[in-house]
C-alpha positions as CSV (number, residue, x, y, z in Angstrom):
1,X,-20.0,4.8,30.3
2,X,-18.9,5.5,26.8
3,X,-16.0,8.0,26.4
4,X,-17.1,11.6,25.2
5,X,-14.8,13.2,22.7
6,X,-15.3,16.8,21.6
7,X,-15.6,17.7,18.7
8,X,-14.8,14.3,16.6
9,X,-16.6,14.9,13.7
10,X,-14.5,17.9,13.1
11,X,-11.4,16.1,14.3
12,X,-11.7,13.6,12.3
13,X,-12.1,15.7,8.8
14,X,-8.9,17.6,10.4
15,X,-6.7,14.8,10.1
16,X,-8.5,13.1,6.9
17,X,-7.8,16.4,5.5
18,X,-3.9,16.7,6.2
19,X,-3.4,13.2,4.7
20,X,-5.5,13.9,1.7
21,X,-3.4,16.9,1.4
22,X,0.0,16.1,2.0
23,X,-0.6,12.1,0.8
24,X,-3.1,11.5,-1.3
25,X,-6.6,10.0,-1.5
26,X,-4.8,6.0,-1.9
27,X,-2.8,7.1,1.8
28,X,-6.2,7.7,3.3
29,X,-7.8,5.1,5.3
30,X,-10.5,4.9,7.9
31,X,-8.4,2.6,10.3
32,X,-5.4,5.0,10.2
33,X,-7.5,8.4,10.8
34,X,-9.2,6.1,13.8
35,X,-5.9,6.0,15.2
36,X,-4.9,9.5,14.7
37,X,-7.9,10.5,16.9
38,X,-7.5,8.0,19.4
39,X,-10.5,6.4,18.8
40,X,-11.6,2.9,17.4
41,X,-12.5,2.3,13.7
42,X,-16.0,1.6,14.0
43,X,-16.4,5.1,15.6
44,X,-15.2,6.5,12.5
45,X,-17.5,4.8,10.8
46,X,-20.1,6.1,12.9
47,X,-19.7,9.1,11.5
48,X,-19.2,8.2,8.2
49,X,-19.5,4.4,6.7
50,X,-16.9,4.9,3.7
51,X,-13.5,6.0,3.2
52,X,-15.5,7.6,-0.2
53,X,-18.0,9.1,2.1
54,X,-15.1,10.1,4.7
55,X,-13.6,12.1,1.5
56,X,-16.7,13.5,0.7
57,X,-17.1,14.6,3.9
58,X,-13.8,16.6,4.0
59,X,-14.4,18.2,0.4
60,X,-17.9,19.1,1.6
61,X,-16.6,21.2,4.4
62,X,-14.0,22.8,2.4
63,X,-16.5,24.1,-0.3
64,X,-18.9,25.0,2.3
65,X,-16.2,27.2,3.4
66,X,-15.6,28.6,-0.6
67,X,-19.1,29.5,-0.3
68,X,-18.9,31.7,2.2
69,X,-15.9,33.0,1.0
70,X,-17.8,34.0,-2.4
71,X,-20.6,35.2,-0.9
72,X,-17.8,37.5,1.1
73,X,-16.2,38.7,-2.1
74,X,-19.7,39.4,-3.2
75,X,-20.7,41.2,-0.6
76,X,-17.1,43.1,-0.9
77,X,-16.6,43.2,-5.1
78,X,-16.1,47.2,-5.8
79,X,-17.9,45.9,-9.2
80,X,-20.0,43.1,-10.6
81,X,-17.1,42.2,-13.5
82,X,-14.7,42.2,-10.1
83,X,-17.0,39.8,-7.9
84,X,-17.7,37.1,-10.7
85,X,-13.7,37.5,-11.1
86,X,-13.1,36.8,-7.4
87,X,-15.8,34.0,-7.3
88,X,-14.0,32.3,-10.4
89,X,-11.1,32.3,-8.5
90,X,-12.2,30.7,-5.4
91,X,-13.7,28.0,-7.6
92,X,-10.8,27.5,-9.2
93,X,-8.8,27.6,-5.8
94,X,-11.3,25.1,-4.4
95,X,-11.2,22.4,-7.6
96,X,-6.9,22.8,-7.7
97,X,-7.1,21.5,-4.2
98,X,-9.0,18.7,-4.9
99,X,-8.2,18.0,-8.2
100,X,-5.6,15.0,-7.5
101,X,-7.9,13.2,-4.9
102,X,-11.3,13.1,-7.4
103,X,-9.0,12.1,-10.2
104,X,-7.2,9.3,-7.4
105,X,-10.9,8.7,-7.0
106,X,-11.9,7.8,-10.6
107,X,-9.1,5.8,-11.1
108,X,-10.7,3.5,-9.1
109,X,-13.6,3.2,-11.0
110,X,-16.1,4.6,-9.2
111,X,-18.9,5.9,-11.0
112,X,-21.6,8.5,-9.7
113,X,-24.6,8.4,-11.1
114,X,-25.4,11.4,-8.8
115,X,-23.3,13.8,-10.6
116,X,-25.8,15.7,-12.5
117,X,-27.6,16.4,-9.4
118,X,-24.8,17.0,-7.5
119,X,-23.8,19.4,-10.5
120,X,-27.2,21.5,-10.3
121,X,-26.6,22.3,-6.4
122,X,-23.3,23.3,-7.2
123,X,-24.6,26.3,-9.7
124,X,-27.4,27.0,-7.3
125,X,-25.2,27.5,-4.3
126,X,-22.8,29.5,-6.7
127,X,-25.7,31.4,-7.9
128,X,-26.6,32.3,-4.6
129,X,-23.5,34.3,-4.4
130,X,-24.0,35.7,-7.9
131,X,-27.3,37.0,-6.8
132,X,-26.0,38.8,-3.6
133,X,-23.3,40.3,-6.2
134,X,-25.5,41.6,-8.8
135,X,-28.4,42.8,-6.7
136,X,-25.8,44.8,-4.9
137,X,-25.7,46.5,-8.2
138,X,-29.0,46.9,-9.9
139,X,-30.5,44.0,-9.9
140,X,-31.5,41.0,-12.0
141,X,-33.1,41.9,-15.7
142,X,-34.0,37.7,-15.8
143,X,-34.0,35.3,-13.9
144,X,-31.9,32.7,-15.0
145,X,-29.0,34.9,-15.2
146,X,-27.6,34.1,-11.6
147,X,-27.6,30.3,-12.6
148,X,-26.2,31.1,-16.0
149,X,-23.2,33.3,-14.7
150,X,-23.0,30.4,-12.4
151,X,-22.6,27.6,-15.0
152,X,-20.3,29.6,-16.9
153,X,-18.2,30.6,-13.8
154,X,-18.2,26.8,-12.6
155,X,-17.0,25.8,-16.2
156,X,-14.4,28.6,-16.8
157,X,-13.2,27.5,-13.6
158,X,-12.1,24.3,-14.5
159,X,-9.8,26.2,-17.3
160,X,-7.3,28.7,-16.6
161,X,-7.7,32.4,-15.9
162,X,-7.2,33.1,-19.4
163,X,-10.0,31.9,-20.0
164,X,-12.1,34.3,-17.9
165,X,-10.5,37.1,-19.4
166,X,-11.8,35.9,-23.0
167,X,-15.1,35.4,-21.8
168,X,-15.0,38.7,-19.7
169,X,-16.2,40.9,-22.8
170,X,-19.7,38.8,-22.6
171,X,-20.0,39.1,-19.1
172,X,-19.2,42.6,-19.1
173,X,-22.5,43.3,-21.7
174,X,-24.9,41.1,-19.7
175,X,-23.3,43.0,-16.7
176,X,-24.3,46.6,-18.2
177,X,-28.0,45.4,-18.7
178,X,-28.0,45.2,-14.3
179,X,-26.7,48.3,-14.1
């Protein structure tokens, strides 16, 4: 009778996680977070069938978290300027934390030829949580504006929070025309 281990999928991005973290993306292997959960390498595998995919895996659950998180701070934002603000930053808190392994990642030469697709489900999750944000006050006057603030948010994201503030002046106008 095969052994039943609670849990593994999660246990296993628990410990991918803290090597990812603490290590890097090159410390990361399939064989050594086998052995962290007691468990052989091709039931690692059963779960995911790359060390890439393992990675993916772990960044997935992380951002599935953001999301929440933003739609949260949406939900909470005591304005619209305040909630884009608070859902810049927990993009920008999500890519700093990943930042070393996708650049680990590329320096291996992968290529992703699913990155603009990947990229358009990242605005529409984010503009999911713009939506909640600005309907909470007024409403949308078009709409393409959840995935626009999105974009923008996603982009100034990747920049510093100086940035936000320069580009808070054109948020703030499109703002007043939901209010």
């Amino acid at each position: 009778m095969p052994k039943i281990i609670l849990n593994l999928r999660e246990n296993i991005l628990k410990e991918s996680k803290k090597i990812l973290k603490t290590e890097g993306y090159e410390k990361l292997t399939v064989r050594r977070v086998a052995k962290l959960c007691g468990v052989a390498v091709g039931t690692v595998y059963n779960y995911f069938p790359s060390k890439e995919m393992l990675t993916a895996g772990v960044m997935l659950d992380d951002w599935n978290k953001s999301l929440g998180d933003m739609r949260k701070a949406a939900l909470a934002a005591a304005s619209p300027m305040k909630g884009l603000e608070e859902i810049c930053s927990l993009i920008r808190r999500f890519v700093g934390e990943y930042t070393e392994t996708w650049e680990q990642y590329r320096s291996r030469g992968v290529n992703n030829a699913q990155s603009p697709y990947r990229h358009q489900i990242l605005v529409t999750q984010i503009a999911e949580a713009v939506t909640v944000l600005l309907e909470r006050f007024g409403g949308i006057f078009c709409e393409q504006l959840p995935a626009f603030l999105a974009e923008n948010l996603l982009i100034l994201a990747s920049g510093s929070e100086e940035d936000m503030a320069k580009a808070a002046p054109i948020f703030e106008k499109l703002l007043a025309k939901t209010e």
